[in-house]
Phi, psi and omega in degrees: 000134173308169178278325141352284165303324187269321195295294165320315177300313185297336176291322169320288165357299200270298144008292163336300206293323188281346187261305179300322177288277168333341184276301183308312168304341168282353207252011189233096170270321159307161199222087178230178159263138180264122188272105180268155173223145198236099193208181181104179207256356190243162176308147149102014166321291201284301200325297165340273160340289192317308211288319188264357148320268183020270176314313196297323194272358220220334152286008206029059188233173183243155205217160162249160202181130179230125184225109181286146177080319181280129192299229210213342190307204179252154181241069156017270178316302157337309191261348168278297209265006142317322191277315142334333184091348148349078148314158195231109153269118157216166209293307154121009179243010172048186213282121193334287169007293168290314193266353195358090162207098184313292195324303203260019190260315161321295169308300128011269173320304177303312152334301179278332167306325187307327200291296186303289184259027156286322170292352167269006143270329165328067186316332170288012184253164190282290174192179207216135210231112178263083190269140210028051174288329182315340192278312183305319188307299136037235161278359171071061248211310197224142147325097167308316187301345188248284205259354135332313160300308191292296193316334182287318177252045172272195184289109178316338177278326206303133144273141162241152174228098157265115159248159168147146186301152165057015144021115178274141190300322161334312199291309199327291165320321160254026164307137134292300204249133173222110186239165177234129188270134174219150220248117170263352169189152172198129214292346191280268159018315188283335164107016178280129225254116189307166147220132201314131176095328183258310186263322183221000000 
């Protein structure tokens, strides 16, 4: 085949891939806010999530961050979009493992939940990032049933981001956007040590 001939083909091709595309943007006219779930066994669930805070806030738009599971360490991310103007809640008791403690893992929980849906009334926020909220839910930690509701009746314009492993089929189902990180390797795994900048 000519250099000729491969050239013309690859322009069809492309030509297609641009008619198919163009077609679905045009078909997509509604205008809501979206509910993503960030889920699966693998790194970068939250990391994620942080990224599109970002992005919303790097828009002048305004975003919340509830970050369920997470301890007292340093946050990266945290410590950039606070400066940003981000609100922050997080539950400060870091991961169940460590505390066996139900009662105060519970309180916590509920607490940071308070946390949670005054900002899913909130109109002025853009959107709002519940990050590994999957796990209260869980341990049952949280009523799947209160926040379903609540995540069903925020502000229609509002965006969410639930991250966190094992997504409860409840959340799932009114999920818009689902995406799942699933881990083919991992250094930890290996016996490489987290490090400051990279893992948190």
């Amino acid at each position: 085949m000519s250099e000729e001939s491969k050239n013309q083909r690859h322009k069809e091709r492309q030509q297609a891939i641009k008619k198919n595309i163009d077609a679905k943007v045009a078909a997509a006219t509604k205008e809501q806010g979206i509910l993503m779930v960030l889920t699966g066994n693998g790194k970068g669930k939250s990391t994620g999530g942080f990224g599109t805070v970002l992005r919303c806030v790097g828009h002048d738009q305004k975003a919340g961050v509830v970050q369920f599971i997470k301890g007292k360490w340093p946050c990266g991310e945290r410590n950039v979009l606070e400066k940003l103007g981000v609100r922050f809640h997080v539950m400060g008791t870091g991961f169940t493992w460590n505390t066996q403690d139900r009662e105060l893992d519970t309180k916590a929980a509920q607490d940071a939940w308070s946390q949670a849906k005054e900002m899913l009334q909130d109109p002025s926020l853009d959107l709002v990032l519940l990050d590994e909220i999957t796990y209260m839910v869980t341990y049952k930690y949280l009523d799947v049933e209160e926040v379903v509701d609540a995540l069903k009746n925020r502000p229609p314009m509002q965006h969410v981001i639930v991250s966190g492993r094992a997504c409860h089929r409840a959340i799932t189902d009114i999920a818009d956007t689902i995406s799942e990180v699933q881990p083919i390797k991992h250094a930890f795994e290996a016996g490489v040590k987290a490090r400051i900048g990279f893992d948190y």
